[in-house]
C-alpha positions as CSV (number, residue, x, y, z in Angstrom):
1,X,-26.1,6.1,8.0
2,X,-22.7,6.1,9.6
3,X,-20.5,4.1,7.1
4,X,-16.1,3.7,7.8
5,X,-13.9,1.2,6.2
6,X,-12.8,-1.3,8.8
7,X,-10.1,-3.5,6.6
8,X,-8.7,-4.2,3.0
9,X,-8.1,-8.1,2.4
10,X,-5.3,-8.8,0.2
11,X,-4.3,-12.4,-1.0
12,X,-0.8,-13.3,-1.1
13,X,1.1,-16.3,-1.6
14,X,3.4,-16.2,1.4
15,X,2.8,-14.4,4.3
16,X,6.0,-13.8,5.8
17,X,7.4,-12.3,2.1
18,X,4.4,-9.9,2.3
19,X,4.5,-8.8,5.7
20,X,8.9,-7.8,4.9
21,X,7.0,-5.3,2.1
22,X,4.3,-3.5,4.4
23,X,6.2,-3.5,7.4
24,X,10.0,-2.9,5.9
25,X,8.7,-0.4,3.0
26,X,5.5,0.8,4.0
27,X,6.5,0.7,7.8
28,X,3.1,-0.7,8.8
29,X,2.7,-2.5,12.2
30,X,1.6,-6.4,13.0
31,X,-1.7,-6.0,14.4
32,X,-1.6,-9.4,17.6
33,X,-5.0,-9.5,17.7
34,X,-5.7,-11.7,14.5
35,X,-7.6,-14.4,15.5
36,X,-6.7,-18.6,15.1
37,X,-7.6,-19.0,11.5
38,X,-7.7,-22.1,9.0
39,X,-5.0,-20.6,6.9
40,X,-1.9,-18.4,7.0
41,X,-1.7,-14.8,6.7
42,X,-1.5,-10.9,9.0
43,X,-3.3,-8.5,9.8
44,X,-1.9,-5.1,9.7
45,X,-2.3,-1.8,10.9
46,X,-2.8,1.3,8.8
47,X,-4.1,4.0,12.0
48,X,-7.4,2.9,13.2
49,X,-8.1,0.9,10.0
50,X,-6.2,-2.8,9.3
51,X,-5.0,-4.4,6.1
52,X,-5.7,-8.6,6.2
53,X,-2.9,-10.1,4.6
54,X,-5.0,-13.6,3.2
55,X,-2.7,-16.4,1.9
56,X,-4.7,-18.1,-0.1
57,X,-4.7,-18.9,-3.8
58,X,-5.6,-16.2,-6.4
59,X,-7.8,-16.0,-9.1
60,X,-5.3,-13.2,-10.3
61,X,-2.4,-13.3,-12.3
62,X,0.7,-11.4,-10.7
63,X,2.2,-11.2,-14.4
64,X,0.7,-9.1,-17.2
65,X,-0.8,-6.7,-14.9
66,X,-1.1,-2.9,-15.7
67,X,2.6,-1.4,-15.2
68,X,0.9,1.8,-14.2
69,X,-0.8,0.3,-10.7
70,X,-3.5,3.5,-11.0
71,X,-5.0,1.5,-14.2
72,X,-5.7,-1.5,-11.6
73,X,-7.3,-1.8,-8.5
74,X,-5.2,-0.8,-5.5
75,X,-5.4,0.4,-2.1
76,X,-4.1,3.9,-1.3
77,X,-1.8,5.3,1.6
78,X,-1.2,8.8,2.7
79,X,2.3,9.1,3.8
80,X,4.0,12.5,5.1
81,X,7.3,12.3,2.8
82,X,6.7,10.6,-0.1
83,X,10.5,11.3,-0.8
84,X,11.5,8.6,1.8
85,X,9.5,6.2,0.4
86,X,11.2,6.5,-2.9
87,X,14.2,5.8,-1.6
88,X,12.8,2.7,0.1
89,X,11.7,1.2,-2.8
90,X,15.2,2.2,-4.7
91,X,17.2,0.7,-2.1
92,X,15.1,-2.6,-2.2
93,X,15.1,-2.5,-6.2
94,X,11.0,-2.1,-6.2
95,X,9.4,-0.9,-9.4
96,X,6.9,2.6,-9.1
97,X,5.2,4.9,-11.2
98,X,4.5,7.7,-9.9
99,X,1.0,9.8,-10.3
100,X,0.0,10.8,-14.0
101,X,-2.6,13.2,-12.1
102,X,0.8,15.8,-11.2
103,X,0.5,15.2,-7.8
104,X,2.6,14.1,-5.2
105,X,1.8,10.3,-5.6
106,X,3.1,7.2,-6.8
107,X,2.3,3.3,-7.9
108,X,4.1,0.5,-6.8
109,X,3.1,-3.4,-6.4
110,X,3.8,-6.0,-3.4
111,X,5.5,-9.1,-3.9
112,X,2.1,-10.4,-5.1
113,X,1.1,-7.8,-7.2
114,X,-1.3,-6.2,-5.7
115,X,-0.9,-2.3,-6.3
116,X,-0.2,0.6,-3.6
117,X,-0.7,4.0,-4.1
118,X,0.6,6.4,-1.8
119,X,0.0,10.1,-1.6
120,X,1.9,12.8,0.0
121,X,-0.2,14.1,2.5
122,X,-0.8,18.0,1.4
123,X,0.8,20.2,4.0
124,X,0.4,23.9,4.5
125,X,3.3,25.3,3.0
126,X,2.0,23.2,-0.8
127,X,-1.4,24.7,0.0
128,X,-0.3,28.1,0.0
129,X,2.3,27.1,-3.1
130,X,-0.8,25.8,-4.7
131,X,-3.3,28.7,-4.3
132,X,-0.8,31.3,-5.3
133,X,0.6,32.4,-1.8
């Protein structure tokens, strides 16, 4: 059996407030395609794979969530330079944790509080560093 992950459906409460995160801080692209549907929301693109931005109501509170978003559920994002991302969520005033695991990682939430990981994708040169070379 041949199994991929197509999308990730996230509720949020206003679309175009969601979208400014994953396009303006993650730097994720409007996927057109998304179809005439009986309420508001995006698709997204993350490579070959989409997120569905759903707004709807939630059964979940944004409030009195875990402030470490790696003790909740969350969807997870390799990135080249974590670094800039930092400095993307500084500049905007975002909250982040970043990885209790030691690696290059870090927690942060969307307007709706749904939690992101992303993870510094592992180049050569931290291989090597990491292996003893």
């Amino acid at each position: 059996m041949n199994t991929e992950l197509h999308h990730v459906s996230l509720l949020v409460a206003d679309t175009a407030r969601a979208v400014d995160f994953y396009t303006g801080v993650l730097g994720l692209e409007i996927d057109p395609d998304r179809p005439e549907l009986d309420f508001p929301g995006a698709w997204l693109r993350v490579g070959e794979r989409q997120i569905h931005l759903l707004e709807l109501s939630s059964p979940d509170p944004v409030n009195g969530r875990p402030a470490h978003g790696g003790r909740d559920r969350h969807v997870a994002f390799l990135v080249d330079d974590l670094d800039s991302y930092i400095q993307r969520l500084e500049k905007r005033g975002l909250a982040f944790t970043l990885s209790r695991s030691g690696r290059r990682a870090l927690f942060c939430r969307d307007p709706d509080g749904n939690a992101c990981e992303l993870i510094e994708k592992l180049r050569s040169s931290h291989f090597a560093e990491r292996i003893g070379q």
